[in-house]
Structures are given as structure tokens and as C-alpha cells.
VOPAGU-2260 file (C-alpha; in pm, 1 decimal, decimal comma):
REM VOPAGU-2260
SITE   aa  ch    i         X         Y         Z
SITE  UNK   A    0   -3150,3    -843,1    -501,5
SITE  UNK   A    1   -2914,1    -694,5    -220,7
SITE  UNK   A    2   -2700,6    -443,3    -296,4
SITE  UNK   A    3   -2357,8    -567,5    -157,9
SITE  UNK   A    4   -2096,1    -409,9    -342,0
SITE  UNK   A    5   -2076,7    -158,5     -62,0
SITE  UNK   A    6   -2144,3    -300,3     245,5
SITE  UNK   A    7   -2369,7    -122,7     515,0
SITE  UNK   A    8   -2131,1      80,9     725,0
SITE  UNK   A    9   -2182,4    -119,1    1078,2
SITE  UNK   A   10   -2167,6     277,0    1242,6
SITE  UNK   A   11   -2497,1     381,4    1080,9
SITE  UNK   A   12   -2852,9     288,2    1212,9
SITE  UNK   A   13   -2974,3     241,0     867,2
SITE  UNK   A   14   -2909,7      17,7     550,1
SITE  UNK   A   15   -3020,3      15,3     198,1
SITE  UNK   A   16   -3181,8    -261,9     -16,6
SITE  UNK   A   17   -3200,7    -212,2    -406,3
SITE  UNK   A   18   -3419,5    -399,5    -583,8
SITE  UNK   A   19   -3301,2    -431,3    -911,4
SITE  UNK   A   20   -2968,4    -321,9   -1061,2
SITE  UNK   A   21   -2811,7     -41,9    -778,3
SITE  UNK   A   22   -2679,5     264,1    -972,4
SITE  UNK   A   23   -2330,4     305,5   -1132,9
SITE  UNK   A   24   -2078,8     379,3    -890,9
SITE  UNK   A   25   -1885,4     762,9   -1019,3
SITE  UNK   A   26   -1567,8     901,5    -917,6
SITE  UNK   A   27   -1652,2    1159,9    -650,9
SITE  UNK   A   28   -1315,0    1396,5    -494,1
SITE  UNK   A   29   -1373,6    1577,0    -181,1
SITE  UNK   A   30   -1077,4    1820,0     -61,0
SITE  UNK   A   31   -1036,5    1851,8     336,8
SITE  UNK   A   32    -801,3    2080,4     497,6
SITE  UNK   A   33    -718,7    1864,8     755,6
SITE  UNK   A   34    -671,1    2034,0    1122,4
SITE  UNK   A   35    -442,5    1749,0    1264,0
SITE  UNK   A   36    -123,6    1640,6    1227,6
SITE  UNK   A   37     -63,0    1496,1     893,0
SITE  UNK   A   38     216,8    1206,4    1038,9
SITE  UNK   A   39      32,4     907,8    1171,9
SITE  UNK   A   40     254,9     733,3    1453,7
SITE  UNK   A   41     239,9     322,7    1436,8
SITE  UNK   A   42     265,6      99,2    1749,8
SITE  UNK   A   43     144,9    -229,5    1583,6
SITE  UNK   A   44     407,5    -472,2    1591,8
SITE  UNK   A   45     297,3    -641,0    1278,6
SITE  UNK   A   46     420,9    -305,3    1068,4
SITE  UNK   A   47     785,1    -242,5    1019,1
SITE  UNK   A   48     764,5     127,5    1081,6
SITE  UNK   A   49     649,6     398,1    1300,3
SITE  UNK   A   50     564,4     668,2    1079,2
SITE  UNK   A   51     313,6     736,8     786,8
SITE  UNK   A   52     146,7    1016,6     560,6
SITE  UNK   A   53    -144,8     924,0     389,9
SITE  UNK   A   54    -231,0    1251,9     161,7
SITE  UNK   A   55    -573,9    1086,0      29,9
SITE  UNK   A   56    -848,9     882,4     169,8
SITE  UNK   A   57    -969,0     610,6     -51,5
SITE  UNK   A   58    -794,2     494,7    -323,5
SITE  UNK   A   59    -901,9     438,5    -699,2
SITE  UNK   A   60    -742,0     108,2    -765,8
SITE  UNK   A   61   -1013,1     -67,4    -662,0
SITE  UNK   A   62    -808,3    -392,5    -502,0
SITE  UNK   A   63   -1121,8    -594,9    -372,2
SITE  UNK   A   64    -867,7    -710,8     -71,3
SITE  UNK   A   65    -769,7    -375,0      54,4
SITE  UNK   A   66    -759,5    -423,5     477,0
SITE  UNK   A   67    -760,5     -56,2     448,8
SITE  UNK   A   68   -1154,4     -25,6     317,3
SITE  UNK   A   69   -1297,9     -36,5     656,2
SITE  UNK   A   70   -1099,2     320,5     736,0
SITE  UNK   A   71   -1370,1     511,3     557,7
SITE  UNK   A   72   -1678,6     379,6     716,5
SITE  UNK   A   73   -1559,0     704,6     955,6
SITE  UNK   A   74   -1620,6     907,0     711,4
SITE  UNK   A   75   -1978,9     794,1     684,0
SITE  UNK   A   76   -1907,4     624,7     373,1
SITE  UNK   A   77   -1931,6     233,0     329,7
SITE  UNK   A   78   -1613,2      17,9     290,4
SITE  UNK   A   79   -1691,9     -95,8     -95,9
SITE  UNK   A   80   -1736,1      71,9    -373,7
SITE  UNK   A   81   -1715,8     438,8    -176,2
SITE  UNK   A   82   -1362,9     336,2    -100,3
SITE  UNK   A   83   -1293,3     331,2    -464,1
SITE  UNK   A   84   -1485,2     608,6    -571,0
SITE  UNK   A   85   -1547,6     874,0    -275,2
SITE  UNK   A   86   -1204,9    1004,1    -260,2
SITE  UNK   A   87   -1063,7    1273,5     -17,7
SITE  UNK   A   88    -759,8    1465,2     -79,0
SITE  UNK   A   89    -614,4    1664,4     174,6
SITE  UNK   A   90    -505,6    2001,9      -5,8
SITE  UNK   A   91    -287,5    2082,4     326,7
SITE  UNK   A   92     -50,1    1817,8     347,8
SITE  UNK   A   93     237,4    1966,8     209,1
SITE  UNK   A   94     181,2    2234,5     488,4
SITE  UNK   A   95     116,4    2035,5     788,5
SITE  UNK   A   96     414,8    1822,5     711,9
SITE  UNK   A   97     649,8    2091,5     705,8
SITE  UNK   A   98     494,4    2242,0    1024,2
SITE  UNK   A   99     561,5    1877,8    1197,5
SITE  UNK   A  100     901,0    1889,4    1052,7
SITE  UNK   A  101     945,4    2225,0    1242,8
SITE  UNK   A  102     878,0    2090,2    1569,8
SITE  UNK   A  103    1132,3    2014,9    1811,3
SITE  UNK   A  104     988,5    1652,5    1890,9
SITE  UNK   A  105    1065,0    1543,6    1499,3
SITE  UNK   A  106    1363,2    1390,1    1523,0
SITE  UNK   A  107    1389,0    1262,5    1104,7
SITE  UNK   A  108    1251,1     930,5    1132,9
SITE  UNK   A  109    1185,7     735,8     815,3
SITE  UNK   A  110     842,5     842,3     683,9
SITE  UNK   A  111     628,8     553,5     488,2
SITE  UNK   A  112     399,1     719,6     168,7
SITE  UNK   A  113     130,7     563,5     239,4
SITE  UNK   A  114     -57,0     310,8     442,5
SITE  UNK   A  115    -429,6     359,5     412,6
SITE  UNK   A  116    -426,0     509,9      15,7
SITE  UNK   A  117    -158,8     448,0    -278,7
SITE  UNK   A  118      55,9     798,9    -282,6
SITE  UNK   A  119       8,5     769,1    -665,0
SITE  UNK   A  120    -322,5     744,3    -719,3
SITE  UNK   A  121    -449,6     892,1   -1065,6
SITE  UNK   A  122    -553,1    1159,8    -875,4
SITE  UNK   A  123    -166,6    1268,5    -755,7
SITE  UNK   A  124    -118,4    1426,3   -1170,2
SITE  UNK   A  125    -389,2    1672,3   -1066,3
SITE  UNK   A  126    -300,4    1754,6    -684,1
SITE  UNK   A  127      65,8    1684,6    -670,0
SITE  UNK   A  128      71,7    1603,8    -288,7
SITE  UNK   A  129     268,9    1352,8    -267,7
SITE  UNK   A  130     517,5    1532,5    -465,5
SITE  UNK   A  131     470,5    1873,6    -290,6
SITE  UNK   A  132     561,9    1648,4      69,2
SITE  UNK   A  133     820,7    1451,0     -96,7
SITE  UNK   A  134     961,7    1802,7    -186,7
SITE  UNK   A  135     954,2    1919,6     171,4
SITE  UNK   A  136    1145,6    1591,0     282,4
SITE  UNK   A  137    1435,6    1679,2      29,6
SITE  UNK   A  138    1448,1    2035,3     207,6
SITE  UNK   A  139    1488,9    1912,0     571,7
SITE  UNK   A  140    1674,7    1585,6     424,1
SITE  UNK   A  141    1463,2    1353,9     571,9
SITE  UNK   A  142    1423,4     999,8     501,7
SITE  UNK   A  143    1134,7     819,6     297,8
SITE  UNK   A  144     971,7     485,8     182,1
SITE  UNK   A  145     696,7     427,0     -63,3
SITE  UNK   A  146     481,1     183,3     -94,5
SITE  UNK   A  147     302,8     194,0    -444,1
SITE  UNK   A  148     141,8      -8,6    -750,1
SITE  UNK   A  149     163,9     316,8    -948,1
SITE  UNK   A  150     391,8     381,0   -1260,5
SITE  UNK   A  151     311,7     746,1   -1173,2
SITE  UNK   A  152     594,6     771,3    -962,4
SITE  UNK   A  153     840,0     802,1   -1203,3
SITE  UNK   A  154     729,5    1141,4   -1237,7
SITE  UNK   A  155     887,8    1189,6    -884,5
SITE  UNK   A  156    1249,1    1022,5    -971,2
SITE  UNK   A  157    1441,7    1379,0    -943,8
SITE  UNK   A  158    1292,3    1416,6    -620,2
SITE  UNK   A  159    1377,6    1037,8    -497,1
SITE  UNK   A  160    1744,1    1074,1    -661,3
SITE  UNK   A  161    1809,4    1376,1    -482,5
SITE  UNK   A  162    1665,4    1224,5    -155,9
SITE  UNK   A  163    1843,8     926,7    -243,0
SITE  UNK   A  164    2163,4    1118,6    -201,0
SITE  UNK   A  165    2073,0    1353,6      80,0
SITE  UNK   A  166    1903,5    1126,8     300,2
SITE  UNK   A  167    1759,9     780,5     154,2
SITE  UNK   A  168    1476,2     692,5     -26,6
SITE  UNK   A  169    1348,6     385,2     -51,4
SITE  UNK   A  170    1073,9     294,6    -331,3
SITE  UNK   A  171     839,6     -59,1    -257,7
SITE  UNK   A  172     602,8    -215,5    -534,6
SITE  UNK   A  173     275,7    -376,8    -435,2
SITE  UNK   A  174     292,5    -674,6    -715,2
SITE  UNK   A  175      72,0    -972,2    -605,5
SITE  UNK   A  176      36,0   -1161,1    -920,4
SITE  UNK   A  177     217,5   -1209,8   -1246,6
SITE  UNK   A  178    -150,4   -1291,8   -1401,2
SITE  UNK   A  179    -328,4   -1044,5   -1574,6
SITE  UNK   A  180    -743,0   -1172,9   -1575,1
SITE  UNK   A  181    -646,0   -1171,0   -1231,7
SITE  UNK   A  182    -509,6    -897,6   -1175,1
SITE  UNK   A  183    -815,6    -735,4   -1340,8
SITE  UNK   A  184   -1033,1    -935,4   -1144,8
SITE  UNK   A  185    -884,9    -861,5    -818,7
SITE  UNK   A  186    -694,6    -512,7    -868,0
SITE  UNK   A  187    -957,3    -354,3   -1161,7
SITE  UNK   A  188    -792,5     -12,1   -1208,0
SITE  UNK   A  189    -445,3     -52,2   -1104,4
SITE  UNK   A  190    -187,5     -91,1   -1318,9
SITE  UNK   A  191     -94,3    -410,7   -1475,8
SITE  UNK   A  192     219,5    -603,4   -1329,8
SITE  UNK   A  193     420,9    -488,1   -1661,9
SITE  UNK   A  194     357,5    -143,3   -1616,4
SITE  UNK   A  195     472,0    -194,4   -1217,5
SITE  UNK   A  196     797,2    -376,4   -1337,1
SITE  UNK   A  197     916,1    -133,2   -1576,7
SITE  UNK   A  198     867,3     160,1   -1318,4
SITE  UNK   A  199    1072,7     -43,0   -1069,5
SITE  UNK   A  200    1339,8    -116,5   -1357,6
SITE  UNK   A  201    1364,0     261,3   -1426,1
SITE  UNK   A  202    1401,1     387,2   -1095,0
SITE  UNK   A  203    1643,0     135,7   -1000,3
SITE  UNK   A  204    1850,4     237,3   -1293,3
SITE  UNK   A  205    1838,1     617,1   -1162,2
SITE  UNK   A  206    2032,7     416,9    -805,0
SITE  UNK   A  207    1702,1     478,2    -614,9
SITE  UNK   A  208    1635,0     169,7    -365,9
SITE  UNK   A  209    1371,2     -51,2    -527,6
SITE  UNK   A  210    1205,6    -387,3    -343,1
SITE  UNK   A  211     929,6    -615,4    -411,5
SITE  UNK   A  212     607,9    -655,9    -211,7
SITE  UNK   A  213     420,5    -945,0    -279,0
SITE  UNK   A  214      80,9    -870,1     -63,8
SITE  UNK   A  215    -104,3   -1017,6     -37,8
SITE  UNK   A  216     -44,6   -1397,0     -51,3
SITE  UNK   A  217    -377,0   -1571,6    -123,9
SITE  UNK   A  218    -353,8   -1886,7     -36,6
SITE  UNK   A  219    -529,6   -2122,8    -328,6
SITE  UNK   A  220    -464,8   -1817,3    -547,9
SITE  UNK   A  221     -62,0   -1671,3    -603,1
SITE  UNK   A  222     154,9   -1871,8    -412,5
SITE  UNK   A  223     261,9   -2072,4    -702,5
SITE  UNK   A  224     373,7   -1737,0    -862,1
SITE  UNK   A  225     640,6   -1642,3    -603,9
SITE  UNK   A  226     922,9   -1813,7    -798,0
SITE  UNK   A  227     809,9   -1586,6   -1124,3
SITE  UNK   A  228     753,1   -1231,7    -953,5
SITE  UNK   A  229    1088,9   -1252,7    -773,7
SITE  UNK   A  230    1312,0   -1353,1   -1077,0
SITE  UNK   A  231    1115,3   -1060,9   -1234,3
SITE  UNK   A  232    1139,3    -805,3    -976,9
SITE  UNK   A  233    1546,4    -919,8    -943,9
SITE  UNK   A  234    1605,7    -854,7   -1302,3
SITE  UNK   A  235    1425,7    -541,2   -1271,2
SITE  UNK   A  236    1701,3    -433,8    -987,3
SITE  UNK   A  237    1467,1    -488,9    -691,4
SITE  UNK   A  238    1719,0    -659,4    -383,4
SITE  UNK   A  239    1456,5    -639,0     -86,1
SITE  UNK   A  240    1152,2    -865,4    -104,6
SITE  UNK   A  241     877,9    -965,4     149,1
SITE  UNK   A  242     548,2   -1139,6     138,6
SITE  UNK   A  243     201,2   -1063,2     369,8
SITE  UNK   A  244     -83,2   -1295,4     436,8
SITE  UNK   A  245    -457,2   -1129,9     293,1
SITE  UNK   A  246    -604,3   -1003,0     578,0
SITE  UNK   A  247    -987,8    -958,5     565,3
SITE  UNK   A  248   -1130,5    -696,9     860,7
SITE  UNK   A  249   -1478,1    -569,3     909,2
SITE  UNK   A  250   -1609,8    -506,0     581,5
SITE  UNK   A  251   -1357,0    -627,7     353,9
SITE  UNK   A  252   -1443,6   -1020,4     409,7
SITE  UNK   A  253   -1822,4    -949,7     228,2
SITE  UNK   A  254   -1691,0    -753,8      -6,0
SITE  UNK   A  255   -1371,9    -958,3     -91,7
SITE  UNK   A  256   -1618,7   -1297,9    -129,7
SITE  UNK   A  257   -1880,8   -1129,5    -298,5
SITE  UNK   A  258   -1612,3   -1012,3    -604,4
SITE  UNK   A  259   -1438,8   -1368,6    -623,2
SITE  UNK   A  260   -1743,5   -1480,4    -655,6
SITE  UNK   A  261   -1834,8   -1278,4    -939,9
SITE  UNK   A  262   -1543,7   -1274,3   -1112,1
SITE  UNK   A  263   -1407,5   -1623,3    -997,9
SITE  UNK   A  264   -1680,8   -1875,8    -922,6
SITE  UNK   A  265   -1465,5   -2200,5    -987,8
SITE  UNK   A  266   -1222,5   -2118,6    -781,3
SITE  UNK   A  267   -1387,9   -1931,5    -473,3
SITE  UNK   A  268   -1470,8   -2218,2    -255,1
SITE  UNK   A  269   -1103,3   -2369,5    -277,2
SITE  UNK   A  270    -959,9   -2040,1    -194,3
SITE  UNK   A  271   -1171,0   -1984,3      92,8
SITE  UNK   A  272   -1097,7   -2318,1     236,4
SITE  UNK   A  273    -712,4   -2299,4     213,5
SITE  UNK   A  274    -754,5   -1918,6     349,8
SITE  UNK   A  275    -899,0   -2084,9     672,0
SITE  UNK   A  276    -653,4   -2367,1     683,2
SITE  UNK   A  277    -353,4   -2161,0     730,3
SITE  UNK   A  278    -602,7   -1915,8     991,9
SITE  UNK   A  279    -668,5   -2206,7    1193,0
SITE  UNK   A  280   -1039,1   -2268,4    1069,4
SITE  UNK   A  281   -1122,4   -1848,4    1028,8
SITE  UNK   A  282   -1099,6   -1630,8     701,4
SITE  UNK   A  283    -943,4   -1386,4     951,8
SITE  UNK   A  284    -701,1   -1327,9    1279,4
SITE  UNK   A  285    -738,7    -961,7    1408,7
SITE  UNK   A  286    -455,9   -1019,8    1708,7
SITE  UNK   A  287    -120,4    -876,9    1707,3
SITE  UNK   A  288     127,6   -1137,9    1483,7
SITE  UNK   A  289    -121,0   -1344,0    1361,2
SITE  UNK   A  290    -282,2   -1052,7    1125,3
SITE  UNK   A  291     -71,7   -1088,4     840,0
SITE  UNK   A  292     105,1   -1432,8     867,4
SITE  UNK   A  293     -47,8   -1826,4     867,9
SITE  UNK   A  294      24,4   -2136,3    1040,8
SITE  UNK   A  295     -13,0   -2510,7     955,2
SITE  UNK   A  296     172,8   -2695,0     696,4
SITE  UNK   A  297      25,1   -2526,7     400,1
SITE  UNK   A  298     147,6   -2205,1     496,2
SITE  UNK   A  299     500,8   -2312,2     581,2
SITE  UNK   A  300     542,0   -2472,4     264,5
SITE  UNK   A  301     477,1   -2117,4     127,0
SITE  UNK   A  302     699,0   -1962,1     362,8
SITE  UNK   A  303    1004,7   -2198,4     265,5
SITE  UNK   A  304     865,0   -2135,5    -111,8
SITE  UNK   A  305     930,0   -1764,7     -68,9
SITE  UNK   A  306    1284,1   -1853,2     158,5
SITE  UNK   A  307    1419,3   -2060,9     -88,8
SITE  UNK   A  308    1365,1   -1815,8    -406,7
SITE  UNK   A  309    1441,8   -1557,1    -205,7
SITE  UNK   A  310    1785,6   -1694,7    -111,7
SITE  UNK   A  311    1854,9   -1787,2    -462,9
SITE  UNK   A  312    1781,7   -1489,2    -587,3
SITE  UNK   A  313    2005,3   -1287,2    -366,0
SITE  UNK   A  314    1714,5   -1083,2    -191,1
SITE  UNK   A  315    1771,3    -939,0     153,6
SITE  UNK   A  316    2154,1   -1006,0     230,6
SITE  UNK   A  317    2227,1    -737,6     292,9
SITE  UNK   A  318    2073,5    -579,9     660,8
SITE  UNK   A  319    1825,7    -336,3     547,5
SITE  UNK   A  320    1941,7      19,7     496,6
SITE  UNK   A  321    1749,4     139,3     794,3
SITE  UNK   A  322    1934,9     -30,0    1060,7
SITE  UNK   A  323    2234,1     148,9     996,8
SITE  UNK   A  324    2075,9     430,1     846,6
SITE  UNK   A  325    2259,8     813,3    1044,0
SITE  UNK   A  326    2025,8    1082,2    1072,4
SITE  UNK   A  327    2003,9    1348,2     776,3
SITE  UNK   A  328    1787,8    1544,7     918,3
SITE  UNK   A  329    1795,3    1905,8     914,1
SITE  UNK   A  330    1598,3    2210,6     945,7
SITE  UNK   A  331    1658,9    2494,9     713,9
SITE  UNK   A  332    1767,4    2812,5     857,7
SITE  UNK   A  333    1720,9    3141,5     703,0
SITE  UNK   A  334    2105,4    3150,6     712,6
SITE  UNK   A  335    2093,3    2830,0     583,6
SITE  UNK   A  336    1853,0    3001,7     304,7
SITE  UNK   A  337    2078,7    3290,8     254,4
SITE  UNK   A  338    2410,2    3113,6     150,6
SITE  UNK   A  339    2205,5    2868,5     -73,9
């Protein structure tokens, strides 16, 4: 039987068969003072901004669809199960990002928490990163987003109330499906879609900025539950809402068929089929604006699904916050420091 939970890492000369059951995957935490800069600049124009800090590699939520697995086959790890369970915190990052915020070339763009690893993995109670750079963004008053499925971030609200009113913050939830066996079958150690709501619906009460990110859309799968998670998510205070076609790179398309098939063998081959119908006859597009959105007439009619909810809901009238956003951004003097 081949192992294929964690699929060879295509860098390595050498692969591994197991014949028989392969061992039980453990939580393993490595800590890396990184050396470079702890802001990762953007110039895809598939992502809406520039800016990122990821504070872990990996992530513990397990999301069999993650397009960010691939990212630690540089590590020397492979893109399945290490992804969930090898995880790398970077003790520095609270340093580093105060030393970028020093520089004279930071000019207080928007930084996104995170891109390649949820800010609020289970791991965050333990290292506090994310809150130790969040902290140094409320110093110099500079703008944030997050991008979570964590309920741990209401730990964090003081911090995103105060940068709400100094500078903006700006607080996204990852919520794919309304479903909970699949939820567990695709997303086995997030949180559930209840917990996710009720963290949105608290910070949203605090007058933090709270939106909905239904990603991804799996076509065959959640598209009939766009409808449900937006009258949720708008009842929950959310006002911003946008949707993201699965993407499946490298590693991730073995590993994302091989768990559907486990866990959903009815309903594998009709996903895969309407995943290639609105990918023009692929289960993935790697070129600039076709990554993340489809095309044929299946895929409009989930576009005009989402448009027409959307609409009726009252999400995104209002031009987003960032477009007429004036910079907050300061660096703190010790003169600054001495009449504080």
C-alpha cells in the first residue's frame, strides 16, 4: 500500500513506500529565528494586497485544500501531513517587524496576518506572535487585516479595538461551509463554522471591521450554501464578503483527491468533474487571473448566485475602507516616549 498522505516532495531524489499501515502522524514545533525580513511583498495580481507576515510555517488545521501546502516542501518536508504537523514558529517576528517598521522605505501600508499559515493557530496561546506583532502595529499605528478560521482571536480584541481607532483593523473569516461532516472531513482540526460565527459576532460588536470569506468554492461541493453563510455572516455584523475558486498546485491535487476519497467516495467523481468544467477540462489553472476564478456556465451561475445574495444582503456597498484609507503611520520617538 502507498503511503500518500504526504506526498513525495518533487525536490528530493528519494521517496518512501510503506507497506502496511505508515505511522501516526505527531505534532512536531520547530522555532527559527529567522534572518530575513519578516514582511513578504506581493506582486500577484490575483491577491488584493501587497503586504504579509506569516509568523508560522505550517498550520494545524489540517484543511486538505490548503494551496499553501506546497510552501513547505522547501523546508524538506512533504506537502501533506508535515504541513499539518511539522510546524515552525518564528520566535523573532515581533522583532524583525518592528525593525522593518523602523526603516525609512516603510511607508504604513496595510499588513495582511497571514497568507501561508492561520495567525491563530493553537499554537499562537503558547507563542503569542501574532499578538506580540499586532502589538507593535498599535505602537507605530499601522494598519492590519486578518485572515483567520480561529476563535482564538478574540483574545486579541483590545489590541484590534485600539488599532481599530488608531489606524484600522480589519478582521476576515475563512468559512467555506455551513456543514459540519464536512467541515470535519475537509477542515479536521479547525474550528467548526459556529465557533467562527460567534467570534465574528463578538468582534463586530466591539466596532472592529468583520467580513466573510467563503474560500474556497468547490464546485459540486458548497455552492449551494452561499445563500446560508452570507445571511449568517450578515447577522453576525460581517458587511464585506468575497468568494475564491479551490485552487489545487503541486502537491495539493494528490493529496486533496486522495482525502475526498476517503472521506467522500460518493461524491468524489462528481466533484472532480464539475472542478474541471469550470477550469476548462483541468483540476487546475496556475496563470495569473485564472488561479482562483472559473469560466463556463456553471461557474457564472455561481458567480450571479454569490452577486445576487450578496446584493440582497447589503454586502460590499460601501467602497472598501482601504481605498480611502489616510496614512496612520508613525514612528515612536523617544520624545514621543517621554510625554506618553
Amino acid at each position: 500500500m502507498k503511503y500518500v498522505n504526504n506526498p513525495p516532495n518533487p525536490w528530493l531524489t528519494t521517496e518512501h513506500e510503506w507497506i502496511g499501515e505508515p505511522p501516526t502522524a505527531r505534532l512536531e514545533v520547530f522555532e527559527e529565528t529567522a534572518t530575513r525580513s519578516i514582511i513578504t511583498g506581493n506582486d500577484s495580481p490575483d491577491i488584493p494586497f501587497d503586504f504579509s507576515v506569516n509568523c508560522y510555517r505550517g498550520c494545524t488545521h489540517g484543511c486538505t485544500y490548503c494551496f499553501s501546502r506546497p510552501t513547505h516542501e522547501y523546508l524538506g518536508f512533504g506537502a501533506g501531513t508535515d504541513f499539518d504537523r511539522k510546524i515552525v514558529a518564528k520566535v523573532n517576528a515581533p522583532l524583525l517587524l518592528r525593525a522593518e517598521f523602523m526603516k525609512k522605505s516603510w511607508k504604513g501600508e496595510v499588513l495582511i496576518f497571514s497568507f501561508t499559515s492561520d495567525p491563530y493557530i493553537p499554537l499562537e496561546a503558547n507563542y503569542e506572535l501574532t499578538r506580540k506583532c499586532l502589538e507593535v502595529c498599535l505602537e507605530f499605528r499601522n494598519p492590519v487585516g486578518i485572515i483567520t478560521k480561529s476563535a482564538l482571536v478574540r483574545r486579541d480584541l483590545d489590541l484590534l479595538v485600539g488599532l481599530t481607532k488608531e489606524a484600522r483593523a480589519t478582521v476576515y473569516f475563512t468559512i467555506p461551509f455551513l456543514d459540519r461532516e464536512v467541515t470535519r472531513a475537509l477542515e479536521p482540526h479547525a474550528p467548526l463554522p459556529a465557533a467562527r460565527f460567534s467570534a465574528m459576532r463578538d468582534l463586530a460588536s466591539a466596532g472592529v471591521e468583520v467580513g466573510l470569506a467563503i474560500a474556497p468554492i468547490i464546485p459540486g461541493l458548497n455552492e449551494h450554501e452561499i445563500p446560508g453563510l452570507l445571511e449568517e455572516a450578515a447577522a453576525a455584523g460581517a458587511r464585506r464578503a468575497f468568494i475564491n475558486l479551490l485552487r489545487l498546485p503541486g502537491s495539493v491535487e494528490p493529496y486533496f483527491i486522495e482525502r475526498l476519497s476517503a472521506t467522500m467516495p460518493g461524491r468524489t467523481k462528481r466533484i472532480l468533474n464539475r472542478l474541471r468544467e469550470v477550469k476548462g477540462g483541468e483540476l487546475n489553472r496556475a496563470g495569473f487571473h485564472n488561479r482562483m476564478h472559473g469560466k463556463g456556465p456553471y461557474w457564472e451561475m455561481i458567480t450571479r448566485t454569490f452577486e445576487l445574495h450578496r446584493r440582497r444582503l447589503g454586502f460590499n456597498q460601501q467602497r472598501p475602507a482601504e481605498d480611502e484609507y489616510t496614512s496612520t503611520f508613525r514612528r515612536p520617538t523617544a520624545q514621543g516616549h517621554l510625554f506618553e
